[in-house]
N, CA, C and O atoms as CSV, one atom per row, in Angstrom:
chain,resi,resn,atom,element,x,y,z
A,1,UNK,N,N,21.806,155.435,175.649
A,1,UNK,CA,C,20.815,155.549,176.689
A,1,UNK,C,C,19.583,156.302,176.185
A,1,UNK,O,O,18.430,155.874,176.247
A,2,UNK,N,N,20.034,157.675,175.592
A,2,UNK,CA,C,18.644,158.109,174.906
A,2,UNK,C,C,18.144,157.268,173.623
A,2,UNK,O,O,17.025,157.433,173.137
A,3,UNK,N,N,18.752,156.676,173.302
A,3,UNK,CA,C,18.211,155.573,172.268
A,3,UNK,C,C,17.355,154.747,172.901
A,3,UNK,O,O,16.205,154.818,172.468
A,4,UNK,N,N,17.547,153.936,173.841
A,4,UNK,CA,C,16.908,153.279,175.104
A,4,UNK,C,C,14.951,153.520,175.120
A,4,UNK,O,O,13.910,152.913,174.868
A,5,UNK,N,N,15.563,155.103,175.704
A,5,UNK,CA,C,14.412,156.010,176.417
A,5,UNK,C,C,13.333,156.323,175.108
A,5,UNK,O,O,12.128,156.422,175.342
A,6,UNK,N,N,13.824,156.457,173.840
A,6,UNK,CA,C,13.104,156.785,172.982
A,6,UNK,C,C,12.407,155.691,171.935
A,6,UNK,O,O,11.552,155.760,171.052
A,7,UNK,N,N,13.147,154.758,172.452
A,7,UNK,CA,C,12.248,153.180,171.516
A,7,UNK,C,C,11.527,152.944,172.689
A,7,UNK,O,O,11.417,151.718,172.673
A,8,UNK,N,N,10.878,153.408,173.858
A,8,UNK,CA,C,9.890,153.439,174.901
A,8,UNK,C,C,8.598,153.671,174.192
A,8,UNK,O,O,7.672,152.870,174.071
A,9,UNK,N,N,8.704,155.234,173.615
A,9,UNK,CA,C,7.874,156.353,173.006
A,9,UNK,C,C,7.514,155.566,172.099
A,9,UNK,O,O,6.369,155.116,172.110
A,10,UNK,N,N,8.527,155.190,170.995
A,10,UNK,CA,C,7.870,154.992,169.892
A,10,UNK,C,C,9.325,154.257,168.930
A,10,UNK,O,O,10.335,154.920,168.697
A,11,UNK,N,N,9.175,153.050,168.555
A,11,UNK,CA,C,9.734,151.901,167.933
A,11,UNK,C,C,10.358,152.946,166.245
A,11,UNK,O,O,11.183,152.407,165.506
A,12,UNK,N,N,10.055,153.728,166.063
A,12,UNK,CA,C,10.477,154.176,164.800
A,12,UNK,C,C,11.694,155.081,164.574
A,12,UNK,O,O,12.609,155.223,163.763
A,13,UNK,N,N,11.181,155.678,165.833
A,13,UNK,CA,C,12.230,157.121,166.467
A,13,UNK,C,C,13.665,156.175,166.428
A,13,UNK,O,O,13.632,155.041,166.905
A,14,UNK,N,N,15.172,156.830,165.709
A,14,UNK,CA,C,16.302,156.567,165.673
A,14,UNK,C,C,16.993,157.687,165.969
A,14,UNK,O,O,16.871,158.800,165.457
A,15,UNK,N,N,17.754,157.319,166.858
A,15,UNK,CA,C,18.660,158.584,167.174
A,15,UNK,C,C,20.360,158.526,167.027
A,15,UNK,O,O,21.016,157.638,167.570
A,16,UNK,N,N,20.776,159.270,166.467
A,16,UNK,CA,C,22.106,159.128,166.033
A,16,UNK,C,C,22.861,160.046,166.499
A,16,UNK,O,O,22.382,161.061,167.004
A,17,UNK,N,N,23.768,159.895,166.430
A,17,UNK,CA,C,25.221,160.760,167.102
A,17,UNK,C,C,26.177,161.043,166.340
A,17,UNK,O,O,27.067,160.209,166.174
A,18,UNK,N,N,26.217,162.275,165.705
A,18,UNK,CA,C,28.036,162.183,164.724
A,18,UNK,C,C,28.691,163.184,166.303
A,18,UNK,O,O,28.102,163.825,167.172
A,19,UNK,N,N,30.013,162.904,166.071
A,19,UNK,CA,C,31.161,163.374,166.610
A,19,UNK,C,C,31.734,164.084,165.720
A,19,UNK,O,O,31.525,163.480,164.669
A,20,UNK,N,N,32.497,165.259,165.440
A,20,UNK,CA,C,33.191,165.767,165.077
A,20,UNK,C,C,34.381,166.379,165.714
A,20,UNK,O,O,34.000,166.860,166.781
A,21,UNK,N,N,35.539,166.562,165.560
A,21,UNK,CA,C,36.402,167.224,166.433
A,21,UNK,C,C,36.545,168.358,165.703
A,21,UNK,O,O,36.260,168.629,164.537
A,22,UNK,N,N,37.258,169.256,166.993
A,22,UNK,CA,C,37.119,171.231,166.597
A,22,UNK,C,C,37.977,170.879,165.223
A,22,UNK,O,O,38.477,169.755,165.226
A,23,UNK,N,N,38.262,171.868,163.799
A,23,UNK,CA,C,38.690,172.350,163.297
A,23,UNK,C,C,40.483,172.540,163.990
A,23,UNK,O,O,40.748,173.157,165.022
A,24,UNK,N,N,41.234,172.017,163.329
A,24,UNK,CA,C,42.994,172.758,163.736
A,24,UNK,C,C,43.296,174.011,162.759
A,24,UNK,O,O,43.175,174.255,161.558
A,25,UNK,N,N,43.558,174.389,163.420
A,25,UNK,CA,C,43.903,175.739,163.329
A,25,UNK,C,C,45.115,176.222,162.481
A,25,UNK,O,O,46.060,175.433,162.499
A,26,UNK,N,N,45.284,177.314,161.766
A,26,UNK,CA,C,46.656,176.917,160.771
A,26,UNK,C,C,47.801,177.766,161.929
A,26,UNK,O,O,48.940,177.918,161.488
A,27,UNK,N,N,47.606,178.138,162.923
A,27,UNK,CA,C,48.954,178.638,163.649
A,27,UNK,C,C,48.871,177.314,164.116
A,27,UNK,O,O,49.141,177.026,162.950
A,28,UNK,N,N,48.740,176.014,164.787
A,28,UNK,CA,C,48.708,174.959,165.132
A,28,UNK,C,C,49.893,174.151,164.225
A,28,UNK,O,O,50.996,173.605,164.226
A,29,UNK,N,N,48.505,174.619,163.326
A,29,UNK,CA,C,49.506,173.463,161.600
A,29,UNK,C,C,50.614,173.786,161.562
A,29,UNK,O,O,51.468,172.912,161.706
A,30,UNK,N,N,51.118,175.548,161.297
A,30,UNK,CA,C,52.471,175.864,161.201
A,30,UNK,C,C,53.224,175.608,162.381
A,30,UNK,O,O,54.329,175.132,162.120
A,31,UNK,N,N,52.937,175.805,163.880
A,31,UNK,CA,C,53.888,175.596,164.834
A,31,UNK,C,C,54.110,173.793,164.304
A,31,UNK,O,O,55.164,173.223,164.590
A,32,UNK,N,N,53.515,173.401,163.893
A,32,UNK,CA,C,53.731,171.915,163.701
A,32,UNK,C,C,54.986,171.433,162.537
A,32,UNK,O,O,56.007,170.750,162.614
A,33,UNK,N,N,54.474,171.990,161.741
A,33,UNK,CA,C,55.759,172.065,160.412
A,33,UNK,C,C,56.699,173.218,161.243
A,33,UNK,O,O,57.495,173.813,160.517
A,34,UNK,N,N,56.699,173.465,162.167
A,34,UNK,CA,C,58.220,174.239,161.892
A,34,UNK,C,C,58.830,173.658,162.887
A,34,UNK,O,O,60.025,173.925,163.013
A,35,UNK,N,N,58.216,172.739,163.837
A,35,UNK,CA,C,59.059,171.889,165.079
A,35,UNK,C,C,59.458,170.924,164.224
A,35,UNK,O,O,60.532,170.440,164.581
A,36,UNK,N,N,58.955,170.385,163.094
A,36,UNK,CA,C,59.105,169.360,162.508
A,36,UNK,C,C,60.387,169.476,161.567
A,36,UNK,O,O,61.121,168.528,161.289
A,37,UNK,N,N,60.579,171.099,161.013
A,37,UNK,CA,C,62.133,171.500,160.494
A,37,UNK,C,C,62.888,171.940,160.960
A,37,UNK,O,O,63.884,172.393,160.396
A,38,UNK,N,N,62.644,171.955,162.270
A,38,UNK,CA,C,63.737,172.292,163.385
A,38,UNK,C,C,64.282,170.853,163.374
A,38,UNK,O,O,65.472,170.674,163.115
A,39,UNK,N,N,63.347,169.670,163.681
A,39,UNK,CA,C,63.979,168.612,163.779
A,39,UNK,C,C,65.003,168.205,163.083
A,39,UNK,O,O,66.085,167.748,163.453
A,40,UNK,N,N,64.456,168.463,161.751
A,40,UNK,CA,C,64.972,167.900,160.544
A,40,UNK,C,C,66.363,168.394,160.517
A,40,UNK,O,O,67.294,167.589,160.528
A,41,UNK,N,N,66.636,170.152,160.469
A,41,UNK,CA,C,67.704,171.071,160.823
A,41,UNK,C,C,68.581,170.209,161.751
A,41,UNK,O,O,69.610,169.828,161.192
A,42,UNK,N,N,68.470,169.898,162.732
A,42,UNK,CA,C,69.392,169.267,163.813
A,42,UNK,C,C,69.741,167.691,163.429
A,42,UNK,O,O,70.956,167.522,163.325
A,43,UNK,N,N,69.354,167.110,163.315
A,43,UNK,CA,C,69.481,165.644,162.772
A,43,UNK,C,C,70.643,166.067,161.564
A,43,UNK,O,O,71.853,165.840,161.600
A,44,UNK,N,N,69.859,166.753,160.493
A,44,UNK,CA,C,70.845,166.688,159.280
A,44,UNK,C,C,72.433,167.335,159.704
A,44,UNK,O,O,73.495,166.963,159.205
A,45,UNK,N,N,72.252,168.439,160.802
A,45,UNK,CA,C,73.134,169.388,160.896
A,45,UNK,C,C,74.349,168.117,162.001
A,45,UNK,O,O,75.535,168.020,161.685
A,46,UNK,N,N,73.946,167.554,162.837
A,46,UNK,CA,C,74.836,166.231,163.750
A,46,UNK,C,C,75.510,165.372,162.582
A,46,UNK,O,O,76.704,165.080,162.530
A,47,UNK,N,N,74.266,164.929,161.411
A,47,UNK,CA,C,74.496,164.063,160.327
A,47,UNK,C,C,76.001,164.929,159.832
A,47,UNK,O,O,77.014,164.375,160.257
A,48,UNK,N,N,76.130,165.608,159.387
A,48,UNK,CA,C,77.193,166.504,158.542
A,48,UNK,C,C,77.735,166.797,159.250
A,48,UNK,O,O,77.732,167.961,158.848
A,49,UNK,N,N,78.339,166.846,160.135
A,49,UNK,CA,C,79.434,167.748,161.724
A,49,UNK,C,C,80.043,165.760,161.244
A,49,UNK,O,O,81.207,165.662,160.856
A,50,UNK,N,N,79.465,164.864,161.302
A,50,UNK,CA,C,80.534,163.502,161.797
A,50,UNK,C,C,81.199,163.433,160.683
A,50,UNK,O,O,82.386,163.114,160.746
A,51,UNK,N,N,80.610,163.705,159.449
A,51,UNK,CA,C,81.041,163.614,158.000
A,51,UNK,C,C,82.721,164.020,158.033
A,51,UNK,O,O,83.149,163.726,156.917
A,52,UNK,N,N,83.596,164.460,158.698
A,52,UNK,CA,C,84.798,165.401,158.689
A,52,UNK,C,C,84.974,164.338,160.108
A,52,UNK,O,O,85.925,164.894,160.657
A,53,UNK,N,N,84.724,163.512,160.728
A,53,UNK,CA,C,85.353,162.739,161.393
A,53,UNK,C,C,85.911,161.573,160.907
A,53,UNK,O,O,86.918,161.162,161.482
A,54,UNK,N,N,85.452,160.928,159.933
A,54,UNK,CA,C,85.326,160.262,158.830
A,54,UNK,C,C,86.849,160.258,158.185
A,54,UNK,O,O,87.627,159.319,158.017
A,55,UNK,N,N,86.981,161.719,157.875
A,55,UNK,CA,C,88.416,162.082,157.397
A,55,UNK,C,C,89.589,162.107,158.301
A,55,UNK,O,O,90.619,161.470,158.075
A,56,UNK,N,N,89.384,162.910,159.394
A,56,UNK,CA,C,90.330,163.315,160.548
A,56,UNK,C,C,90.980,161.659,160.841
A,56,UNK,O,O,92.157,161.301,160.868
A,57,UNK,N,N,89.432,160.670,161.084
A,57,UNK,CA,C,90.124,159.665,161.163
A,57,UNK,C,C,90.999,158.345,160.475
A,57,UNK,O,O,91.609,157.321,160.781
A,58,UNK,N,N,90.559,159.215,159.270
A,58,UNK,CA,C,91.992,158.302,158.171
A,58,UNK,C,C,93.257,159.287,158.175
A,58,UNK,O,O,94.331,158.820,157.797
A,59,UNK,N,N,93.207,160.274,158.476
A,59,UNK,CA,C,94.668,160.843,158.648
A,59,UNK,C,C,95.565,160.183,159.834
A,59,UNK,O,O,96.649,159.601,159.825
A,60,UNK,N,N,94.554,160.561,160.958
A,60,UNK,CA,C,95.388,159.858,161.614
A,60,UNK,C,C,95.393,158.585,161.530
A,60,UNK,O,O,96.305,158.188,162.256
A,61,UNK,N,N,94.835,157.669,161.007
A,61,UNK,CA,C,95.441,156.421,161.040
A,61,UNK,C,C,96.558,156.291,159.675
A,61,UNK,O,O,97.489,155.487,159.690
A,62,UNK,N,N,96.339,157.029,158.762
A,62,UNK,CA,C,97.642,157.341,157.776
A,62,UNK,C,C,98.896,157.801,158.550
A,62,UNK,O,O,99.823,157.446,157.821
A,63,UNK,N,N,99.341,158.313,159.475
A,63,UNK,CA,C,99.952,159.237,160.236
A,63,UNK,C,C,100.676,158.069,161.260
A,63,UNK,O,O,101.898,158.136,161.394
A,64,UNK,N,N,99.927,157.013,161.970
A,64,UNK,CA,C,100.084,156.085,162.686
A,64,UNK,C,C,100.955,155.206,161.681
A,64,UNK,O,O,102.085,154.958,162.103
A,65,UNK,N,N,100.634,154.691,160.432
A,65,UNK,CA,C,101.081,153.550,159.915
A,65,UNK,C,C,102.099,154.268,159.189
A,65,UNK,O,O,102.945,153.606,158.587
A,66,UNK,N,N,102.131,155.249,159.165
A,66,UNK,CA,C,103.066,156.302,157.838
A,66,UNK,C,C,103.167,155.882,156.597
A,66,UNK,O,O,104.159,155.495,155.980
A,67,UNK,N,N,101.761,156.015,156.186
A,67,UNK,CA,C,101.435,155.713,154.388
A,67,UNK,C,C,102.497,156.298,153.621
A,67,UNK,O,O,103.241,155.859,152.744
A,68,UNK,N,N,102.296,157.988,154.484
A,68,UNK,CA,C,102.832,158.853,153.439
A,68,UNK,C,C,103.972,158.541,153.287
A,68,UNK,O,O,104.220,158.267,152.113
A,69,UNK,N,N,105.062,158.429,154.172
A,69,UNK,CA,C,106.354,158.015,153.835
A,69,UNK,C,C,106.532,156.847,153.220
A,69,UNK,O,O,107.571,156.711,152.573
A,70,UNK,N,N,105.451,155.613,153.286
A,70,UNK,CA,C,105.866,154.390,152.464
A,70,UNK,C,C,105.525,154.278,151.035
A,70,UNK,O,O,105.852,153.371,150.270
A,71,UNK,N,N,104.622,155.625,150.712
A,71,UNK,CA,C,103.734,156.037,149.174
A,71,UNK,C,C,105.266,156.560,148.303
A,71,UNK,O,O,105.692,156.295,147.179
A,72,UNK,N,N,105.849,157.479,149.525
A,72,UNK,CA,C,107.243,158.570,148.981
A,72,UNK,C,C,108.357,157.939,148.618
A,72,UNK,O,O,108.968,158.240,147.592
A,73,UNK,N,N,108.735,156.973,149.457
A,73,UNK,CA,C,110.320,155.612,149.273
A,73,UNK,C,C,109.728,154.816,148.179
A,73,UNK,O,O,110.533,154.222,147.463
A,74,UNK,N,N,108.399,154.687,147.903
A,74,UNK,CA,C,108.128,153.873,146.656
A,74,UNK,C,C,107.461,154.792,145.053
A,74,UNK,O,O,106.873,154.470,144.020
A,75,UNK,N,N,107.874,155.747,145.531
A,75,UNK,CA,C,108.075,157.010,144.475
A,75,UNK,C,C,106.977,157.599,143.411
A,75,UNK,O,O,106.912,157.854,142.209
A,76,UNK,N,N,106.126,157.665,144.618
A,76,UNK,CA,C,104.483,158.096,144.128
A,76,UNK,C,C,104.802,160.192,144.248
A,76,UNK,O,O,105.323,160.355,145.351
A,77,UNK,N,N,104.701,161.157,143.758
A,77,UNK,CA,C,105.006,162.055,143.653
A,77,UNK,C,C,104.215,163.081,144.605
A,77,UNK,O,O,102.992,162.953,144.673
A,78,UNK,N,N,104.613,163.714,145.066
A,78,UNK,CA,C,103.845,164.678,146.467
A,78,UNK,C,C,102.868,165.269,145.600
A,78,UNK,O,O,101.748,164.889,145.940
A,79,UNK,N,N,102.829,166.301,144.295
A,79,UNK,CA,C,101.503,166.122,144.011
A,79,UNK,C,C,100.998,165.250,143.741
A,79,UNK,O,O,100.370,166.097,143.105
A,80,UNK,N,N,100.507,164.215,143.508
A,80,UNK,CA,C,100.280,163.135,143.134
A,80,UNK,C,C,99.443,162.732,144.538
A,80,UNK,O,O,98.258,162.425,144.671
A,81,UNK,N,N,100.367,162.836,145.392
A,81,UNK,CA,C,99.606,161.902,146.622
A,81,UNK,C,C,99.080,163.023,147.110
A,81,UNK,O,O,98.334,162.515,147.947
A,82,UNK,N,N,98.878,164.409,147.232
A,82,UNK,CA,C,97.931,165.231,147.367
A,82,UNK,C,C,96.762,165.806,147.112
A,82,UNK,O,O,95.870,166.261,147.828
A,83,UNK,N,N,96.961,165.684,145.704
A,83,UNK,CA,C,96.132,165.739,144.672
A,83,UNK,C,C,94.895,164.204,144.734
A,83,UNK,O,O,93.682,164.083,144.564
A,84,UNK,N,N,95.826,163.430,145.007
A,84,UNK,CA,C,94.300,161.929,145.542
A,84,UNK,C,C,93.784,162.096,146.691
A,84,UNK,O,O,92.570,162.145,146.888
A,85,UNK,N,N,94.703,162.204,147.605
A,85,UNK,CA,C,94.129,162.980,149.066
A,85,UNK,C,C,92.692,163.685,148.585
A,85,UNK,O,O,91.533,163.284,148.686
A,86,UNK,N,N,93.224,164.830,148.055
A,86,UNK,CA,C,92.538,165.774,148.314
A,86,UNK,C,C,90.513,165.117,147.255
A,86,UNK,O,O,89.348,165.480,147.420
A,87,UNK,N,N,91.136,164.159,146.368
A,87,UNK,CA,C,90.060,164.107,145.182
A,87,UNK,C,C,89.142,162.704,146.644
A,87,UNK,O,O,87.949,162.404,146.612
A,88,UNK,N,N,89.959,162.270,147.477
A,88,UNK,CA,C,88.819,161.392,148.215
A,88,UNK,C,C,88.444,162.544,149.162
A,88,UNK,O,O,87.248,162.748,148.951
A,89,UNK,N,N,88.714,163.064,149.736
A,89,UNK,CA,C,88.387,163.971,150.443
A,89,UNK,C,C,86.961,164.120,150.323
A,89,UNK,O,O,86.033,163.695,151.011
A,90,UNK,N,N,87.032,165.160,148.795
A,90,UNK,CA,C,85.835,165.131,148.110
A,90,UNK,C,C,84.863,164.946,147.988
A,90,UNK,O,O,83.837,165.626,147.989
A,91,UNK,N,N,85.244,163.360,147.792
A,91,UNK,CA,C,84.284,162.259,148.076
A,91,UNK,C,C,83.556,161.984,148.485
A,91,UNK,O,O,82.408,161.697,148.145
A,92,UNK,N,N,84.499,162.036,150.005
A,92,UNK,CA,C,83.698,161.513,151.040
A,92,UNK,C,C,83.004,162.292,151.728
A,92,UNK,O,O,82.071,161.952,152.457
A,93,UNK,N,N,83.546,163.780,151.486
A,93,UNK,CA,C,82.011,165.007,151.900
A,93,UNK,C,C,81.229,165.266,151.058
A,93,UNK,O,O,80.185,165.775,151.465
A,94,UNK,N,N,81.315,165.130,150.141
A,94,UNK,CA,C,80.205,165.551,149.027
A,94,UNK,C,C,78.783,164.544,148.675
A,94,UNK,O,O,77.670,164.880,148.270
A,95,UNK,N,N,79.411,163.032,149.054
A,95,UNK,CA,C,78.908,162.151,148.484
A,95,UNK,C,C,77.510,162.313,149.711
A,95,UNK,O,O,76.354,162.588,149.390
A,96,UNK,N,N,77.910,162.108,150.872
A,96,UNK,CA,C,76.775,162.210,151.793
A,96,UNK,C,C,75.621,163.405,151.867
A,96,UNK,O,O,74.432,163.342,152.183
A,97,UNK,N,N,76.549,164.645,151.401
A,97,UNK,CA,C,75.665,165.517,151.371
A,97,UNK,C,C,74.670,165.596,150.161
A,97,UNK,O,O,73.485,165.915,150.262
A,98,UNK,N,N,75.306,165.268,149.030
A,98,UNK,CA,C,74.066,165.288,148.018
A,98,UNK,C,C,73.337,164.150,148.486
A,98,UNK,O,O,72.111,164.247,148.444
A,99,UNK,N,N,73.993,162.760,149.058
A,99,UNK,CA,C,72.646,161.458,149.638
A,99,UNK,C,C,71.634,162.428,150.420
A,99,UNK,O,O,70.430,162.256,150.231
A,100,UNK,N,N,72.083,163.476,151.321
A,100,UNK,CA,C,70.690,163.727,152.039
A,100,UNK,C,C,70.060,164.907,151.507
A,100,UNK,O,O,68.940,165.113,151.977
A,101,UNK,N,N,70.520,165.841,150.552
A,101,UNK,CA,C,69.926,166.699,149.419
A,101,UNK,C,C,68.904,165.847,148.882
A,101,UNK,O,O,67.798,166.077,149.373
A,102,UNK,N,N,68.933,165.000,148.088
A,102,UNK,CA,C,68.587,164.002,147.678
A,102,UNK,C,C,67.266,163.469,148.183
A,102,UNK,O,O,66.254,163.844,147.592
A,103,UNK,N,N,67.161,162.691,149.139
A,103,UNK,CA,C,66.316,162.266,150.281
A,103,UNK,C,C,65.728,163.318,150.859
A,103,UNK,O,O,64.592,162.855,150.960
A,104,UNK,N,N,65.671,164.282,151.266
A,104,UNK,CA,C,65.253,165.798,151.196
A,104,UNK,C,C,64.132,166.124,150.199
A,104,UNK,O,O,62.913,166.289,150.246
A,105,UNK,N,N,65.211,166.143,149.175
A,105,UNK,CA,C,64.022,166.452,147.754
A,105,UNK,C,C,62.860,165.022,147.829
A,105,UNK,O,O,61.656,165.264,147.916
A,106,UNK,N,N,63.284,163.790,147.791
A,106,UNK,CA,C,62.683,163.091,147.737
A,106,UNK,C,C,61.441,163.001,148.484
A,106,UNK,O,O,60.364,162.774,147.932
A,107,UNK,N,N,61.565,163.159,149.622
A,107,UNK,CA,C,60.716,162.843,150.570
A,107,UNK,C,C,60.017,164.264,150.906
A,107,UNK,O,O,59.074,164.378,151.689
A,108,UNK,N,N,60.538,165.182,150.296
A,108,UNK,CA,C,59.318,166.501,150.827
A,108,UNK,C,C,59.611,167.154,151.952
A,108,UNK,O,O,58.634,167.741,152.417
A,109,UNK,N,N,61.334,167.352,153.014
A,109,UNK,CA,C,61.114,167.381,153.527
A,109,UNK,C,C,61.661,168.539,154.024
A,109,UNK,O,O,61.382,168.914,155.163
């Protein structure tokens, strides 16, 4: 509109407009990164709590079918079948947690 009003006056006159928005603020920035590792904290922390459900629920389905007793009548040795137990166990918690160590480092986060 004042562009309008001022090529009235005089055909040469240009009038321009920058916008800028305020400056953010670094208590802003930080409340921002730290809602953002709170997030992260809770996600990863749900992620790792199921990790041990994972297990609970091959016991009991070992427990249901009775591995262990059909591993023992076919003469696999109690350390033996403890000792594998225990090496998937392992496995299967360790493996996820270094995946999101991992992805963590990766991603910066």
């Amino acid at each position: 509109m004042y562009q309008s009003i001022l090529k009235t006056v005089d055909d040469s006159i240009v009038f321009n407009v920058e916008t800028v928005p305020f400056p953010i603020f670094y208590v802003f920035e930080s409340r921002v990164a730290s809602g953002q590792a709170l997030d992260f904290a809770v996600l990863v922390s749900i992620a790792c709590a199921l990790i041990p459900c994972v297990i609970i629920s091959y016991i009991i389905k070992e427990r249901e079918m009775q591995l262990k007793h059909m591993q023992m009548s076919s003469g696999v040795s109690l350390p033996a079948y403890w000792i594998s137990n225990l090496i998937s166990d392992i496995i299967k918690t360790y493996f996820p947690i270094c995946v999101i160590l991992l992805l963590t480092v990766i991603f910066d986060l």
